[in-house]
C-alpha positions, 0 to 999 in steps of 0.5 A, a space after each residue: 430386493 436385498 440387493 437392489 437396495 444394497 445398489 441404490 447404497 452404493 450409487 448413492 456413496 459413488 454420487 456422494 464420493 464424486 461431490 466431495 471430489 468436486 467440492 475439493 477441486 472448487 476448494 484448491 482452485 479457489 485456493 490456488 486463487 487466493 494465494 495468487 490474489 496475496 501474492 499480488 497484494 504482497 508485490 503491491 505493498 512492497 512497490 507502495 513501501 518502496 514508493 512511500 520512502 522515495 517520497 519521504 526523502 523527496 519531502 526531507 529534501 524539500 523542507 532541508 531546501 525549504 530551510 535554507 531559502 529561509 535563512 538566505 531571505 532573512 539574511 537578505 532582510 537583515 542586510 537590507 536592515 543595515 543598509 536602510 534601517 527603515 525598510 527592516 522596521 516594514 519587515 520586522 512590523 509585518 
Protein backbone atom coordinates (compact mmCIF):
# COMPACT_ATOMS: atom_id res chain seq x y z
CA UNK A 1 0.00 0.00 0.00
CA UNK A 2 3.41 2.14 0.80
CA UNK A 3 3.79 2.07 -2.59
CA UNK A 4 0.66 2.64 -4.04
CA UNK A 5 0.56 5.71 -2.38
CA UNK A 6 4.17 6.85 -3.15
CA UNK A 7 2.42 6.51 -7.11
CA UNK A 8 -0.50 8.44 -6.60
CA UNK A 9 2.27 11.28 -5.27
CA UNK A 10 4.16 11.07 -8.36
CA UNK A 11 0.90 11.23 -10.71
CA UNK A 12 -0.38 13.59 -9.01
CA UNK A 13 3.44 15.77 -9.30
CA UNK A 14 3.55 14.76 -13.22
CA UNK A 15 -0.40 16.14 -13.38
CA UNK A 16 0.80 19.25 -11.72
CA UNK A 17 4.40 19.40 -13.48
CA UNK A 18 2.22 19.33 -17.25
CA UNK A 19 -0.13 22.17 -15.89
CA UNK A 20 2.14 24.62 -15.09
CA UNK A 21 3.97 23.41 -18.49
CA UNK A 22 0.75 24.33 -20.15
CA UNK A 23 0.14 27.33 -18.00
CA UNK A 24 3.74 28.63 -19.20
CA UNK A 25 3.11 28.02 -22.85
CA UNK A 26 -0.53 30.12 -22.48
CA UNK A 27 1.36 32.66 -20.68
CA UNK A 28 4.44 33.35 -23.45
CA UNK A 29 2.11 33.02 -26.24
CA UNK A 30 -0.39 35.53 -24.45
CA UNK A 31 2.80 37.31 -24.17
CA UNK A 32 4.22 37.08 -27.56
CA UNK A 33 0.75 38.37 -28.36
CA UNK A 34 0.73 41.49 -26.44
CA UNK A 35 4.22 42.42 -27.55
CA UNK A 36 2.96 41.99 -31.15
CA UNK A 37 -0.44 44.32 -30.09
CA UNK A 38 2.36 47.42 -28.89
CA UNK A 39 4.26 46.88 -31.81
CA UNK A 40 1.43 47.84 -33.76
CA UNK A 41 0.02 50.55 -31.57
CA UNK A 42 4.07 52.06 -31.47
CA UNK A 43 3.56 52.02 -35.64
CA UNK A 44 0.27 53.70 -34.97
CA UNK A 45 1.61 56.48 -32.93
CA UNK A 46 4.37 57.18 -35.27
CA UNK A 47 2.03 57.11 -38.39
CA UNK A 48 -0.59 59.70 -36.16
CA UNK A 49 2.77 61.59 -35.09
CA UNK A 50 3.78 61.73 -38.60
CA UNK A 51 0.09 62.71 -39.72
CA UNK A 52 -0.26 65.52 -36.90
CA UNK A 53 2.97 67.67 -37.95
CA UNK A 54 1.70 67.26 -41.79
CA UNK A 55 -1.51 68.98 -40.54
CA UNK A 56 0.54 71.54 -38.45
CA UNK A 57 2.13 72.69 -41.39
CA UNK A 58 -0.71 72.54 -43.44
CA UNK A 59 -2.84 74.86 -40.71
CA UNK A 60 0.75 77.08 -40.59
CA UNK A 61 0.29 77.75 -44.30
CA UNK A 62 -3.12 78.28 -44.16
CA UNK A 63 -3.19 81.04 -41.62
CA UNK A 64 0.37 82.64 -43.24
CA UNK A 65 -2.32 82.57 -46.37
CA UNK A 66 -5.11 83.60 -44.20
CA UNK A 67 -2.68 86.82 -43.36
CA UNK A 68 -1.94 87.82 -46.47
CA UNK A 69 -5.36 87.85 -47.97
CA UNK A 70 -5.83 90.14 -45.02
CA UNK A 71 -3.55 92.58 -45.84
CA UNK A 72 -4.29 92.62 -49.80
CA UNK A 73 -8.13 93.26 -48.73
CA UNK A 74 -7.42 96.12 -46.39
CA UNK A 75 -5.28 97.40 -48.84
CA UNK A 76 -7.71 97.16 -51.29
CA UNK A 77 -10.42 99.03 -48.64
CA UNK A 78 -7.95 101.62 -48.30
CA UNK A 79 -7.21 102.34 -51.66
CA UNK A 80 -11.05 102.25 -52.12
CA UNK A 81 -11.10 104.94 -49.27
CA UNK A 82 -8.71 107.63 -51.46
CA UNK A 83 -10.61 107.12 -53.98
CA UNK A 84 -13.93 107.56 -52.73
CA UNK A 85 -14.00 108.73 -49.15
CA UNK A 86 -17.49 107.76 -48.45
CA UNK A 87 -17.29 103.82 -49.56
CA UNK A 88 -14.17 103.85 -46.82
CA UNK A 89 -16.68 105.36 -43.81
CA UNK A 90 -19.30 101.97 -44.76
CA UNK A 91 -16.21 100.02 -44.15
CA UNK A 92 -14.72 101.66 -41.54
CA UNK A 93 -18.38 102.05 -39.56
CA UNK A 94 -19.00 98.18 -40.01
Amino acid sequence: MNGLAGMEKFSHLEDKIYLTIEFAKKIREENEKIETEMTDLRDQISDLKAQNAEMEKKIEGLMSERDAIQLKIEAMLDAITVIEPEVGEVFQGR
